[in-house]
C-alpha positions, 0 to 999 in steps of 0.5 A, spaced: 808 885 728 811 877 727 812 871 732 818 872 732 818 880 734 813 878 739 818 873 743 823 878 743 818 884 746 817 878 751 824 876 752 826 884 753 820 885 759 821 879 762 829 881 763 827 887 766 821 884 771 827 879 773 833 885 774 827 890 777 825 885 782 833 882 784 834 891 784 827 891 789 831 886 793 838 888 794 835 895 795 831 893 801 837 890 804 842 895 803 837 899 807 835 895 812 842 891 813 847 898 811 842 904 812 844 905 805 842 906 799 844 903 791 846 909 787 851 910 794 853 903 795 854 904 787 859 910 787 862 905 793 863 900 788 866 905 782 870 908 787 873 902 789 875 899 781 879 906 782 883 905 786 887 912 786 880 915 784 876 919 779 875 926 778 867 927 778 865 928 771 868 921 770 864 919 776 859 920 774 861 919 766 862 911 769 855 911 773 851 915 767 848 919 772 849 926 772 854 931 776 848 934 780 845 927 781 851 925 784 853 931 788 849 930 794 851 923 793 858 925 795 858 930 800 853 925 803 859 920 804 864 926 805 860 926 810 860 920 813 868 919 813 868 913 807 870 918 801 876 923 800 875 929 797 881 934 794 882 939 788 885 936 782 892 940 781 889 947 786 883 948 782 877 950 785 873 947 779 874 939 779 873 935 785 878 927 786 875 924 790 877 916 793 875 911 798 878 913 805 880 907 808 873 907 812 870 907 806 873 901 803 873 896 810 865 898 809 864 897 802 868 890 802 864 888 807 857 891 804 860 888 797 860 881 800 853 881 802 851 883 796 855 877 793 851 873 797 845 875 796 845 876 789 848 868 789 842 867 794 836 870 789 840 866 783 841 859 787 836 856 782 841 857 776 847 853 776 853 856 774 855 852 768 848 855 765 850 863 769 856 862 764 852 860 758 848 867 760 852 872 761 856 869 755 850 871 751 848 877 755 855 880 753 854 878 746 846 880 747 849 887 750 854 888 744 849 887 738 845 893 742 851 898 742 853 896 735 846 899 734 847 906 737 
């Protein structure tokens, strides 16, 4: 390997040890504050971005998880009243599933924790700089799909 292949390995672990211990972070306050976990205030948030809703396999096409992994998920929040869930069109096979209006008056509120702690946790970095980084990050992310 060269120097400069090693900054880049450096540079990819370094990303991951920060995204990592921001996700410890907000995964324990979720917890603690909202008695929730990520993947359910995730489905939250794509569900909310949908505003009439999604079929499951687009759900789960949007999270990239799988339709098994996100089953539990949704009937969990059936469950508590902050998703709707109706057949697509009579048929038994496709589940559309929404927000309830419960469901978006606690992710909205949830989401704005979440902004705060995010802005909380990244308080050293100024936005003109957080611009200038996701900026690259996009470019960054766009270079790496382009190799797929």
């Amino acid at each position: 390997m060269n120097a400069e292949s090693k900054v880049r390995l450096r540079l990819w672990l370094r990303l991951l040890r920060a995204t990592r211990a921001i996700e410890v972070r907000v995964r324990e306050r979720l917890r603690v504050e909202h008695g929730a976990t990520l993947p359910r205030f995730d489905v939250l948030a794509t569900l909310a971005r949908a505003e009439e809703g999604l079929i499951l396999s687009e759900l789960s096409e949007r999270l990239m998880v799988s339709n098994g992994n996100l089953t539990g998920i949704v009937d969990r929040l059936e469950a508590d009243g902050l998703i709707d869930r109706r057949r697509r069109n009579g048929d038994r096979r496709t589940s559309f599933v929404s927000l309830s209006e419960e469901g978006q008056a606690v992710f909205e509120r949830m989401a704005a924790e979440h902004e705060r702690w995010i802005d909380e946790l990244l308080a050293d970095v100024e936005a003109e700089e957080a611009e200038r980084l996701s900026t690259r990050l996009d470019g960054l992310l766009a270079q790496v799909e382009a190799h797929s």
